[in-house]
NUTOR-190770 format. One record per residue: x, y, z of N, C-alpha, C, O in turn. Coordinates in steps of 0.02 Angstrom, whole numbers, plus 50000, padded with zeros to 5 digits. Atoms other than C-alpha are relative to their C-alpha. Example, Ala and Ser with C-alpha at 12.3 -4.5 7.8 and 13.67 -1.06 7.14 Angstrom:
% NUTOR-190770
   n_xx   n_yy   n_zz  ca_xx  ca_yy  ca_zz   c_xx   c_yy   c_zz   o_xx   o_yy   o_zz
  50045  49941  50000  50615  49775  50390  50045  50060  50000  50097  50059  50033
  49958  49941  49997  50684  49947  50357  49961  50055  50037  49986  50110  50045
% end
This chain:
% NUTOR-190770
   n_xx   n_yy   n_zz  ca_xx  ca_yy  ca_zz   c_xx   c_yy   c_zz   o_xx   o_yy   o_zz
  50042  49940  50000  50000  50000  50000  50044  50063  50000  50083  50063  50048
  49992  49920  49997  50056  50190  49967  49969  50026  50061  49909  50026  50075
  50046  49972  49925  50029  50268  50138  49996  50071  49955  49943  50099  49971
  50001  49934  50021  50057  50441  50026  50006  50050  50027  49968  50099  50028
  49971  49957  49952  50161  50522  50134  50081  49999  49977  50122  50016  50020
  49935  49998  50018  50330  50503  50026  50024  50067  49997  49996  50106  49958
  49985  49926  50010  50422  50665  50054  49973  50051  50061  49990  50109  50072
  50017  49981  49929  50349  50710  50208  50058  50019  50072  50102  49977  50078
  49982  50001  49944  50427  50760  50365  50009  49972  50066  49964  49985  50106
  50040  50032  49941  50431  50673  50506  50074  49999  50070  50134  49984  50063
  49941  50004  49944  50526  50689  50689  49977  49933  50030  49925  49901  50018
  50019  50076  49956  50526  50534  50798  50039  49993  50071  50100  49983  50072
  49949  49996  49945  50586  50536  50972  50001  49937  50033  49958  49893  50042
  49968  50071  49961  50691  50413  51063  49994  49926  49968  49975  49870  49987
  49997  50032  50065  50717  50339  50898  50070  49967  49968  50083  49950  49910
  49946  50050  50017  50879  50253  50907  50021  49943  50018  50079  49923  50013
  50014  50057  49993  50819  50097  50965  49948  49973  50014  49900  50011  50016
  50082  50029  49976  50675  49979  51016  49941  50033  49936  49954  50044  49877
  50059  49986  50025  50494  50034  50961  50013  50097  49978  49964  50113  49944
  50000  49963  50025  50542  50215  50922  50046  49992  49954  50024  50029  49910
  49952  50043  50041  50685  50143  50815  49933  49959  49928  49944  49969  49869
  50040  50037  50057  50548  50045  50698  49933  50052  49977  49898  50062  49928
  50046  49933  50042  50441  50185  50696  50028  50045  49931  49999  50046  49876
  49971  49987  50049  50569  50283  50598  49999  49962  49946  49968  49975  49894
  50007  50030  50059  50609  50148  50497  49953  50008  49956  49962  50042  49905
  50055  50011  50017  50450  50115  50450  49980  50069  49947  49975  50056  49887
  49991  49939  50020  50430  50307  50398  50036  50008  49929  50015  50024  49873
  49953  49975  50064  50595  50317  50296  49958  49951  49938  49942  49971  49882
  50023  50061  50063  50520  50152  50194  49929  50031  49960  49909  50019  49903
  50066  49975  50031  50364  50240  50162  50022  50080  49952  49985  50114  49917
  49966  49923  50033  50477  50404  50094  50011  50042  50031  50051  50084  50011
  49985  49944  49946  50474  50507  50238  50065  50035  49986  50099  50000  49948
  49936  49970  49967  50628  50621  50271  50014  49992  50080  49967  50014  50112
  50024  50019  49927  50658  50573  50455  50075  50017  50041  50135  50011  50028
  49959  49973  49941  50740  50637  50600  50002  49969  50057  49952  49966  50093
  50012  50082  49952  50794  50493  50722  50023  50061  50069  50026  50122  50066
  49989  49946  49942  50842  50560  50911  50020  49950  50063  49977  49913  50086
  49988  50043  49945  50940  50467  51056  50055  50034  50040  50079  50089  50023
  49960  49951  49953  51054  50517  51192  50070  49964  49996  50118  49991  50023
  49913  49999  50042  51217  50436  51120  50017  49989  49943  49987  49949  49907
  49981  49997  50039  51313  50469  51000  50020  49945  49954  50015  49950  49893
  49963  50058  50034  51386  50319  50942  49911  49955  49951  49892  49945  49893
  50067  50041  50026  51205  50221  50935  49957  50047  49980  49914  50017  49948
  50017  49973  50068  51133  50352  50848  50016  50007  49939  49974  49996  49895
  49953  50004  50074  51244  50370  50701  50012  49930  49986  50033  49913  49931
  50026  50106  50022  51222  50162  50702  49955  50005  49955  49961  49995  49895
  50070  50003  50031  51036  50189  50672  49989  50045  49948  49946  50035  49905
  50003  49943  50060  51047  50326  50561  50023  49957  49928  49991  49957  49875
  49944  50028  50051  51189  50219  50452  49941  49944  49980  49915  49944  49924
  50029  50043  50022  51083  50075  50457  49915  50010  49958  49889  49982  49909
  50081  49989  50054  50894  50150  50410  50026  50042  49942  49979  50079  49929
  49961  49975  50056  51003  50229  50259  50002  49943  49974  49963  49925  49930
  49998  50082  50046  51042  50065  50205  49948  49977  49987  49945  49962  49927
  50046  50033  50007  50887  49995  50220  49960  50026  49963  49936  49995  49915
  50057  49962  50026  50775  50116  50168  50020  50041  49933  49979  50046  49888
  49980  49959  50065  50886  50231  50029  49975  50085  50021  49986  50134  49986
  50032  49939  50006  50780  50379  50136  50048  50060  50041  50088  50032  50078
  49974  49929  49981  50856  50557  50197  49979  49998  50072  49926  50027  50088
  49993  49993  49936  50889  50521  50390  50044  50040  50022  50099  50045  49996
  49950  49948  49953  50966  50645  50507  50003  49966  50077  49951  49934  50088
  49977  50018  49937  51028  50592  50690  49996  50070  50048  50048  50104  50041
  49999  49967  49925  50989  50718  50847  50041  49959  50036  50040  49898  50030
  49983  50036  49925  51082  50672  50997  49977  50064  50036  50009  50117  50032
  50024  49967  49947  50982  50763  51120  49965  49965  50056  49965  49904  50050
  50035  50022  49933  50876  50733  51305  49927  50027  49957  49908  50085  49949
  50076  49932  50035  50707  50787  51212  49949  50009  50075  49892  50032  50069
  50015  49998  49908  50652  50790  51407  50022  50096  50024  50005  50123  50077
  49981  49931  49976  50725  50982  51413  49986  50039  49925  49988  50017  49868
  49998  49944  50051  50702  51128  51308  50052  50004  49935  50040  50017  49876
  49928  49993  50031  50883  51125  51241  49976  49930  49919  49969  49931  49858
  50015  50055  50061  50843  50956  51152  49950  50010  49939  49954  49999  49878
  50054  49995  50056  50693  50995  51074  50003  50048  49961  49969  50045  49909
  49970  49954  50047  50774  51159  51002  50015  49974  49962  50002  49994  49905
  49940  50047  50051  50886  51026  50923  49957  49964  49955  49985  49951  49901
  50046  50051  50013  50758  50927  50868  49975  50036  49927  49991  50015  49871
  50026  49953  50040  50666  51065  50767  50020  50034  49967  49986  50053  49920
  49941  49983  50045  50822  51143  50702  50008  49957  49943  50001  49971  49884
  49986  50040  50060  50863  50993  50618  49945  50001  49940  49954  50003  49879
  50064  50039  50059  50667  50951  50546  49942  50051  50025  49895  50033  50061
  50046  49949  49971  50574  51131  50573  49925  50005  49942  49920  50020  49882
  50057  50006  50050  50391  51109  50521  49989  49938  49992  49967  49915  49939
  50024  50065  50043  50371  50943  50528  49940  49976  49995  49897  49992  50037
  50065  50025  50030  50230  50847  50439  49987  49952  50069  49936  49957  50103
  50039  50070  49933  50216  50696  50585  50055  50017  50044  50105  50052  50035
  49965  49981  49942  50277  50684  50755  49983  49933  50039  49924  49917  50047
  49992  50072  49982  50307  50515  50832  50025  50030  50081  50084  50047  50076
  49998  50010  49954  50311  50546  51023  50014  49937  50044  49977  49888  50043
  49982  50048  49963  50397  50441  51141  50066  49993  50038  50121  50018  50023
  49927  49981  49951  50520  50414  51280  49993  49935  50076  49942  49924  50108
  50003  50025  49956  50560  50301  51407  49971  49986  50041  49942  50036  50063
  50063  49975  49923  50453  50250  51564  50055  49985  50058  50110  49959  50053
  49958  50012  49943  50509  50254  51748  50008  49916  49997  49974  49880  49961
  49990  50048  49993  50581  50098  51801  49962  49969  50048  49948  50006  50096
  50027  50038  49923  50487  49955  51931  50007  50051  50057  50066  50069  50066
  50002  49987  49941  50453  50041  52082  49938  49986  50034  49890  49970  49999
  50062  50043  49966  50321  49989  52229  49996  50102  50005  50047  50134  49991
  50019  49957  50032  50235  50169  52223  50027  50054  50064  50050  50111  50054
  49978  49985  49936  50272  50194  52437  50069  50029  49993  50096  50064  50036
  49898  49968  49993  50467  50241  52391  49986  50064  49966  50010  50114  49991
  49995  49939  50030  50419  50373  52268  50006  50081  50026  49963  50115  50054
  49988  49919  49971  50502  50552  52305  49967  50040  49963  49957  50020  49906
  50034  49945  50053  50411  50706  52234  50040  49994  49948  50022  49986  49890
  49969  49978  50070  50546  50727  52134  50013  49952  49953  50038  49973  49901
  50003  50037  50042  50541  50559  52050  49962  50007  49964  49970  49999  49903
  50090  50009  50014  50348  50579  52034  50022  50079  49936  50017  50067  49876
  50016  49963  50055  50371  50752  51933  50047  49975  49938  50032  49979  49879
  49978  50014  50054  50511  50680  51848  49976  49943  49945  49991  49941  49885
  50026  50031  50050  50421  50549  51779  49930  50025  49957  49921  50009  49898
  50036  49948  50054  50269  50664  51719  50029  50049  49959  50017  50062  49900
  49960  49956  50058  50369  50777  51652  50036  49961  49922  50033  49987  49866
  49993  50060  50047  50439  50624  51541  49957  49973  49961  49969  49958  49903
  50067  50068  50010  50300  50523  51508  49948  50047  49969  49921  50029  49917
  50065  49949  50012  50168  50673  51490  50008  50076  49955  49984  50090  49900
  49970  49938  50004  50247  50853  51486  50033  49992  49934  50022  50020  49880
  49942  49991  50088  50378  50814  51347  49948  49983  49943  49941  50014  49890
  50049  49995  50113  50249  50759  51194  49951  50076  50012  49943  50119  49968
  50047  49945  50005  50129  50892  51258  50041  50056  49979  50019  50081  49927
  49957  49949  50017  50274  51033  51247  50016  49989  49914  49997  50038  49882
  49973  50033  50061  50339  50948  51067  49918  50020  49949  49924  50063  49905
  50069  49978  50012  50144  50970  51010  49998  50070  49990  50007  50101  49937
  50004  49927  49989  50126  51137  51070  50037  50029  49942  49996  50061  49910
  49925  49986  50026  50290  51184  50961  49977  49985  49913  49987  50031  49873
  50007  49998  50062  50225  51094  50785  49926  50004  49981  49911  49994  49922
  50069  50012  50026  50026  51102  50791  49972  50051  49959  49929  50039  49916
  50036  49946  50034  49986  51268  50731  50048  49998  49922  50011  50002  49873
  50026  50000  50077  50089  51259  50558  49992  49921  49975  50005  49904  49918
  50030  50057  50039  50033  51089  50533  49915  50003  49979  49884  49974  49934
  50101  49975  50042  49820  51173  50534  50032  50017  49926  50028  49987  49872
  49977  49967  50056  49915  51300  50426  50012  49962  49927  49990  49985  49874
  50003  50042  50079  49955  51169  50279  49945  49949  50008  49946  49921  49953
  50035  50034  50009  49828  51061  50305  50010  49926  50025  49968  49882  50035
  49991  50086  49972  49906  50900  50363  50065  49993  50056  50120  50022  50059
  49958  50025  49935  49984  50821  50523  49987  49957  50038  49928  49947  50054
  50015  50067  49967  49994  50685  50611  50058  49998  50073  50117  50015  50082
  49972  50007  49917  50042  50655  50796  49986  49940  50045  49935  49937  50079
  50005  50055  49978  50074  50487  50861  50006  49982  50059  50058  49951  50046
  49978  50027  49929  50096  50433  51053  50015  49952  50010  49980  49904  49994
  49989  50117  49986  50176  50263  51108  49989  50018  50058  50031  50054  50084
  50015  49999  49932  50098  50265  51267  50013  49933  50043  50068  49934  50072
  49996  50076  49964  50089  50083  51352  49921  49962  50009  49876  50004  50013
  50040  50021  49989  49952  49967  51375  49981  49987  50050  49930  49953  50055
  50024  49999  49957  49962  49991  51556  49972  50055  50010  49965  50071  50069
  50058  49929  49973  49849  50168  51535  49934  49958  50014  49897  49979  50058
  50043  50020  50001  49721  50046  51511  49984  49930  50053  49928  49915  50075
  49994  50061  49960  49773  49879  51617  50074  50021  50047  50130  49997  50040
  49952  49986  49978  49873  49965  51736  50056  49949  50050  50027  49905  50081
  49972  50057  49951  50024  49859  51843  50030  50027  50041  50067  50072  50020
  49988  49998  49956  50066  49874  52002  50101  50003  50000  50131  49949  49995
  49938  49996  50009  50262  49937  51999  49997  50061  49939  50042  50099  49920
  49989  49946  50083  50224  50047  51841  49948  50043  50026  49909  50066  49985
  50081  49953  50005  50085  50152  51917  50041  50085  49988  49998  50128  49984
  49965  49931  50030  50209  50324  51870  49975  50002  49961  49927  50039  49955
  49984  49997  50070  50228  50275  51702  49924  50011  49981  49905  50057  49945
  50075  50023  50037  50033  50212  51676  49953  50075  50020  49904  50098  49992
  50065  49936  50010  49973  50385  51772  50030  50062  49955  49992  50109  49943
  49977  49929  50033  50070  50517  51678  49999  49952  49911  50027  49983  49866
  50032  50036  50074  50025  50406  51507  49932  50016  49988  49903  50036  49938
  50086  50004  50021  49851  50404  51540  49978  50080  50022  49918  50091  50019
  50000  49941  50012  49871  50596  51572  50013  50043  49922  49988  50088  49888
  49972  49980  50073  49950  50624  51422  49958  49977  49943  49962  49996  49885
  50073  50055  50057  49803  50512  51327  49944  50070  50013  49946  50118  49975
  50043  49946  49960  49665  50634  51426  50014  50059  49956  49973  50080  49916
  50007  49935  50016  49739  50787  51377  50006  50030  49933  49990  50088  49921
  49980  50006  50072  49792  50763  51186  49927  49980  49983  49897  50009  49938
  50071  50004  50046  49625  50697  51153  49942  50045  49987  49900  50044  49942
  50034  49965  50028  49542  50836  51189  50028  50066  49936  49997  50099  49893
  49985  49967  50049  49652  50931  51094  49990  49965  49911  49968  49999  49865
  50019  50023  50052  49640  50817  50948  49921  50016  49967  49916  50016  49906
  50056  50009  50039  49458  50834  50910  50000  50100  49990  49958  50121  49950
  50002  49952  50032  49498  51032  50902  50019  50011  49938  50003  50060  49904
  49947  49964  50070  49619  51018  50749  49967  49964  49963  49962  49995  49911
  50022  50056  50036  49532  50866  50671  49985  50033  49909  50006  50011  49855
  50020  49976  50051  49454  50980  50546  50069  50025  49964  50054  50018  49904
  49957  49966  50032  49611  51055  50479  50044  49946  49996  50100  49958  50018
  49971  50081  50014  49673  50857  50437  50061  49997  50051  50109  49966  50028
  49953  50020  49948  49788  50855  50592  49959  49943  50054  49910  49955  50089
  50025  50041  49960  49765  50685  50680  50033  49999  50068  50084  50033  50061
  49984  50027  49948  49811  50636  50859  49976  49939  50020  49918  49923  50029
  50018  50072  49958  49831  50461  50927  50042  49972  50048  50083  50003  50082
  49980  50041  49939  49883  50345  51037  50012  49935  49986  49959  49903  49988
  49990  50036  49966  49981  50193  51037  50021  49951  50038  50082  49943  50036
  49983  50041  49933  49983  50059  51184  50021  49938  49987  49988  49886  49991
  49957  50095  49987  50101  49909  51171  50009  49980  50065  50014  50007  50120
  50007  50046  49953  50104  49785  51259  50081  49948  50011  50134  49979  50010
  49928  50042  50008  50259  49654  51268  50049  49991  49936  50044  49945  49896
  49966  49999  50061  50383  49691  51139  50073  49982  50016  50096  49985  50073
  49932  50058  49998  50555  49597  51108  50052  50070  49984  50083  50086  49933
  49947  49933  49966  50654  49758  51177  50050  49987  50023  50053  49929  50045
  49946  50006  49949  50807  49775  51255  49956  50033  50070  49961  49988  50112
  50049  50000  49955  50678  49857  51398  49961  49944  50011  49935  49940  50067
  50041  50046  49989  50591  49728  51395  50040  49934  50033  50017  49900  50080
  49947  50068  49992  50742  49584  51405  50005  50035  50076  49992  50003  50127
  49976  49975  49923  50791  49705  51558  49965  49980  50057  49986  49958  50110
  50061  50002  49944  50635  49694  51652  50002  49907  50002  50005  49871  50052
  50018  50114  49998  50617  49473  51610  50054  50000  50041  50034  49990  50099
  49936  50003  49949  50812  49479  51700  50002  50017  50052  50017  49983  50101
  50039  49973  49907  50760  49574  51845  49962  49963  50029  49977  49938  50083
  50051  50064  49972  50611  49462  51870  50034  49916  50027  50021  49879  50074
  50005  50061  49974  50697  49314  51857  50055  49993  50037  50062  49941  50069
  49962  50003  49916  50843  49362  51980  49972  49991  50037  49982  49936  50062
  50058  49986  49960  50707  49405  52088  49967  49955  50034  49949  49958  50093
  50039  50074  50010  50626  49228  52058  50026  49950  50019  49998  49903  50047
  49969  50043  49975  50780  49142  52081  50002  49938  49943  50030  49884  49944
  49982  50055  50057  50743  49069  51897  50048  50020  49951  50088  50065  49961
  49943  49979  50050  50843  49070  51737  49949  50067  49956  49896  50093  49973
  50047  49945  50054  50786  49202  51587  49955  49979  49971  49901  50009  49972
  50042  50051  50027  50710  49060  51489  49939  50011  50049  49893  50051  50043
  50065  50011  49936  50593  49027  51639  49934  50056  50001  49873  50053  50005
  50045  49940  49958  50539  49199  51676  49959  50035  49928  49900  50053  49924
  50052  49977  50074  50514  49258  51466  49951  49926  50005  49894  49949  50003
  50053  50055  50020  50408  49088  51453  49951  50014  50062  49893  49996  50053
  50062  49993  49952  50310  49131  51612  49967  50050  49978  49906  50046  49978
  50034  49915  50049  50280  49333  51513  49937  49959  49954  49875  49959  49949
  50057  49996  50069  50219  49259  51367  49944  49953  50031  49885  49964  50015
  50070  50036  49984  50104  49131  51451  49933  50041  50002  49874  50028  49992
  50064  49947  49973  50009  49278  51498  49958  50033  49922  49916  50077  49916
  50009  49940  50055  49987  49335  51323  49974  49944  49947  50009  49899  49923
  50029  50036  50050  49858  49258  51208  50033  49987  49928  50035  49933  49898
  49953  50012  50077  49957  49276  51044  50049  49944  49991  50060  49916  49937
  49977  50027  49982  50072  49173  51142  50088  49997  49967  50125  49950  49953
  49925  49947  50019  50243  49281  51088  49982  50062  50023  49931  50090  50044
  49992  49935  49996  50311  49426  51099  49989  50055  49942  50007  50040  49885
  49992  49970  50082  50281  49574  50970  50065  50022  49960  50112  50030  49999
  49971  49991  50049  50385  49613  50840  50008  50069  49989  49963  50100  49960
  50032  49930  50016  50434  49793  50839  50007  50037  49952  50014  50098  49955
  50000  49954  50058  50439  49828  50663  49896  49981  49989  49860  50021  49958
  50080  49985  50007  50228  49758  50676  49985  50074  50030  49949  50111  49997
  50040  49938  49975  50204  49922  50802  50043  50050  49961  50019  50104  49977
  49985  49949  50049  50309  50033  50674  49959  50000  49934  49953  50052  49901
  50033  49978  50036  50197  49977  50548  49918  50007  50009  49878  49997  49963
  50064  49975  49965  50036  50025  50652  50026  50070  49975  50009  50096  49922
  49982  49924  49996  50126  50199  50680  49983  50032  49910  49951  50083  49898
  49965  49964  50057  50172  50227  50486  49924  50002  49955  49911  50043  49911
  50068  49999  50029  49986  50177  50436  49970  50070  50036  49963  50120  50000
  50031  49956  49960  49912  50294  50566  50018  50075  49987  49987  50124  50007
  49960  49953  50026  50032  50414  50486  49970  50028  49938  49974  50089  49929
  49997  50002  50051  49974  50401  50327  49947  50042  49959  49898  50033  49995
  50050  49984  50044  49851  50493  50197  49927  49968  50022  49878  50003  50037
  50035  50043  49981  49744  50345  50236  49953  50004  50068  49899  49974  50067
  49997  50004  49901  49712  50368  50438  49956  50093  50004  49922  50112  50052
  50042  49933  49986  49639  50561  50406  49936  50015  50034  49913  50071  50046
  50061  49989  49969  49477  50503  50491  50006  49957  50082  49967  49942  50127
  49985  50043  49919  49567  50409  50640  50030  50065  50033  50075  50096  50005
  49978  49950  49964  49590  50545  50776  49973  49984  50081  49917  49962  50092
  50028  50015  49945  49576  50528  50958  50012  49935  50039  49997  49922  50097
  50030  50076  50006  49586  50353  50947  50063  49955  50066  50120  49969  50048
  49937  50042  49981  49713  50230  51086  49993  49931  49978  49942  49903  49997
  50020  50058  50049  49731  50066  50977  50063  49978  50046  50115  50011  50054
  49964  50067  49954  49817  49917  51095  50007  49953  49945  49969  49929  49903
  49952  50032  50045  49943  49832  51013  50039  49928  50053  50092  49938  50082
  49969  50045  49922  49985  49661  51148  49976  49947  49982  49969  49914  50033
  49989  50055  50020  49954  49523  51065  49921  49943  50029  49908  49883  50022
  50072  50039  49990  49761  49492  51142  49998  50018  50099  49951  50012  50138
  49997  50000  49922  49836  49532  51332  49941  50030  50038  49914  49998  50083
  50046  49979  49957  49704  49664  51390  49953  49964  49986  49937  49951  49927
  50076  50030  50020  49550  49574  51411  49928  50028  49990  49881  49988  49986
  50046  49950  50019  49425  49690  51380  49989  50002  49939  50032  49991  49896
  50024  49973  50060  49303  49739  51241  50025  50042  49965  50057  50028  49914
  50003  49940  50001  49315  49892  51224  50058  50049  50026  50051  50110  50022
% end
């Protein structure tokens, strides 16, 4: 399929590995011009080298914190005006919720919430102005099935869901979309981190503890994260102009819910 977005713009944050890593991709393959973004040097100019190869498309490398002002200067310097905007950034790590210091607690809204909303703020008005834009969120699938150890991450997500949506149905008319979304178990280096923790923890091997994950997960694997790059690059696309608002769970069948 032609998403019909070749030549387009597009920033992508915390895009030099994992699920913001296949977002890009995904992007350059469709024609994009794309602006990847990670906080070292070395493994950015990897990912850059390599979605060049793959793709043939016009990548640029940020190394910035897009978490501060400074970064996101950088960001917009490189790719000012851009057509799409791929939001995303790290979540806090495991914690039981009793340890949390204020200053963890804002630092992880400010992360998780604050940074796409600021990044927004910054490209929404000339994206009315031409007519098209697109604004993606990787939020998590615990806004919706929250877990106990992640309740930071899952409340300054499901803040950041809340407050973009109502902005989304303001721009809708002037073909700027906003969405949302929520993976679930993806074959990350975050993800390997967290199965290793567990199964120290457990007292089992790695084997043990990924085969106890996926039990939980109807698909009965892990995802694939060039499938949630090509959610993103659809949702991106020409195509998607009447999807706005929307958080689409990506987990392989995990939440159990309808709706």
């Amino acid at each position: 399929m032609d998403l019909g977005i070749a030549g387009r713009r597009a920033i992508v944050c915390a895009s030099s590995r994992g699920l913001g890593r296949a977002c890009a991709q995904a992007l350059a393959q469709a024609g994009c011009q794309v602006t990847i973004n990670g906080r070292t040097r070395d493994v950015v100019a990897a990912a850059v080298a390599d979605i060049r190869t793959k793709t043939g498309a016009d990548v640029e490398g940020v190394v910035a914190d897009v978490g501060d002002q400074a970064g996101q200067q950088a960001l917009l310097a490189a790719c000012p005006d851009p057509d799409i905007l791929v939001n995303n950034n790290s979540g806090p790590p495991l914690r039981d919720f009793r340890g949390l210091t204020r200053e963890q607690m804002v630092e992880g809204v400010v992360a998780n919430m604050v940074t796409a909303i600021e990044l927004t703020q910054k490209v929404i008005d000339p994206m009315v102005r031409r007519k098209f834009g697109r604004i993606v969120n990787i939020t998590s699938g615990t806004v919706k099935m929250p877990l106990a150890g992640l309740d930071l991450s899952s409340g300054a997500r499901a803040g950041l869901t809340a407050f973009l949506s109502g902005v989304a149905r303001s721009v809708a008319a002037d073909n700027v979309t906003i969405n949302f979304i929520l993976p679930g178990a993806f074959d990350t280096d975050r993800l390997r981190s967290t199965i290793d923790g567990a199964a120290k923890k457990q007292g089992t091997t790695y084997d043990e503890a990924a085969a106890n994950r996926i039990a939980t997960i109807p698909a009965k694997r892990f995802g694939d994260a060039d499938e949630l790059g090509a959610l993103c690059a659809f949702l991106c696309s020409r195509h998607a102009g009447f999807i706005t608002g929307q958080s689409l769970l990506i987990d392989g069948g995990a939440y159990p819910g309808t709706f």
